[in-house]
Legacy VTK file of the C-alpha trace (Angstrom):
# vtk DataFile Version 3.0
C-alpha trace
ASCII
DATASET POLYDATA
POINTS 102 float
247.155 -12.292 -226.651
244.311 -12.621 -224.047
240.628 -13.800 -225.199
238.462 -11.333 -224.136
235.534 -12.742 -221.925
232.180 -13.388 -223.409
229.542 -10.799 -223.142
227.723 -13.530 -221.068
230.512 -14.295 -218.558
231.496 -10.914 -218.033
231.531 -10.284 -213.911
229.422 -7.885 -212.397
226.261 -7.427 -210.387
222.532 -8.740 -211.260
220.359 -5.584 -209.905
216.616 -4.821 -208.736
215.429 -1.367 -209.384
211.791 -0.873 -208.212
209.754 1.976 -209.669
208.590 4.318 -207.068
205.295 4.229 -208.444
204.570 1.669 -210.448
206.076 -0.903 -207.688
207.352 -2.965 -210.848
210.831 -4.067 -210.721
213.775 -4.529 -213.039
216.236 -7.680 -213.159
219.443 -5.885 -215.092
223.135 -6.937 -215.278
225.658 -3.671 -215.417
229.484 -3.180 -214.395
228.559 0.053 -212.579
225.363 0.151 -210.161
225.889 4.222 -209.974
225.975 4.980 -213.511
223.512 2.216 -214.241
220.795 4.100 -212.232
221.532 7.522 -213.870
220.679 5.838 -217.082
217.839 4.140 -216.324
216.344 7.099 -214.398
217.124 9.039 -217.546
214.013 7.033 -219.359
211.813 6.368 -216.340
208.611 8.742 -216.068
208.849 7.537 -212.446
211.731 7.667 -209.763
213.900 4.683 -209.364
215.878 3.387 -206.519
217.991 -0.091 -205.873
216.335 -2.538 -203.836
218.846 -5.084 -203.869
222.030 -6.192 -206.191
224.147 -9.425 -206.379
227.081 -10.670 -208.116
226.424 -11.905 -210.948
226.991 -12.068 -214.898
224.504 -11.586 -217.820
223.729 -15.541 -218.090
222.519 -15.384 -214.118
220.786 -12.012 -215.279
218.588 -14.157 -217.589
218.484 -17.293 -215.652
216.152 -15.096 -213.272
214.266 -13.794 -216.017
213.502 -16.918 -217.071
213.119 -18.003 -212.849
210.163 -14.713 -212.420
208.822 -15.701 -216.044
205.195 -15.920 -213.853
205.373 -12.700 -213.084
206.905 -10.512 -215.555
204.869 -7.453 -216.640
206.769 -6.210 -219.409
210.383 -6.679 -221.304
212.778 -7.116 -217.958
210.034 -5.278 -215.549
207.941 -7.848 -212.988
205.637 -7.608 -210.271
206.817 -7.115 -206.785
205.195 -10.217 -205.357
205.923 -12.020 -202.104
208.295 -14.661 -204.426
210.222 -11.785 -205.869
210.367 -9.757 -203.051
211.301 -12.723 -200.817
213.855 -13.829 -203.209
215.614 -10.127 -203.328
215.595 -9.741 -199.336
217.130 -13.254 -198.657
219.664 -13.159 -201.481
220.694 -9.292 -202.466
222.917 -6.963 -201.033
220.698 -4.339 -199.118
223.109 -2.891 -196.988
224.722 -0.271 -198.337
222.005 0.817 -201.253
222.056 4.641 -200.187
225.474 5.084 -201.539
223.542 4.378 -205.174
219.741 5.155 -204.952
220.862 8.928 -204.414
LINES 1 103
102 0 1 2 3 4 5 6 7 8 9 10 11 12 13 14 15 16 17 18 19 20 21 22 23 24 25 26 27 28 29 30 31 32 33 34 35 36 37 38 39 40 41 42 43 44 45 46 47 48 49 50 51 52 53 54 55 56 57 58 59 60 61 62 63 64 65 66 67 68 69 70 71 72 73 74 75 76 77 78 79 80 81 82 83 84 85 86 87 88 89 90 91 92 93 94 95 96 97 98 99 100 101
């Protein structure tokens, strides 16, 4: 019988969603970047759209939680500083991030 993978180790993508707004941006770990967005725009009093995403698993998900700690607002929202900002453009994926902020 197979061991299922821990919660922590689990493959998919670290994201950044930036409120539209508010400029504050999310670190999140999900499976699913499209569905992901519908559920997060769900809550949001402001729109939402992808700035950047990685591979990644929950454990690198707080590893840059812990990384922005300086400049976290609120829960998993931070501050679009230069740092941030800098760290999303040289590291994401930003190419193809109209197929999922729509």
């Amino acid at each position: 019988m197979k061991r299922k993978k821990a919660e922590s180790d689990q493959e998919g993508f670290v994201y950044f969603l930036q409120g539209t707004s508010s400029g504050w941006v999310k670190i999140g770990f999900t499976t699913d970047l499209k569905r992901r967005l519908r559920t997060q725009q769900g809550g949001s009093p402001e729109k939402l759209k992808y700035i950047g995403y990685m591979k990644g698993t929950k454990t690198d998900e707080k590893k840059l939680h812990k990384y922005f700690e300086h400049v976290r607002r609120r829960g998993e929202w931070f501050d679009a500083n230069f740092f941030l900002m800098s760290f999303v453009c040289e590291k994401c994926n930003r190419d193809d991030l109209e197929k999922y902020n729509k």
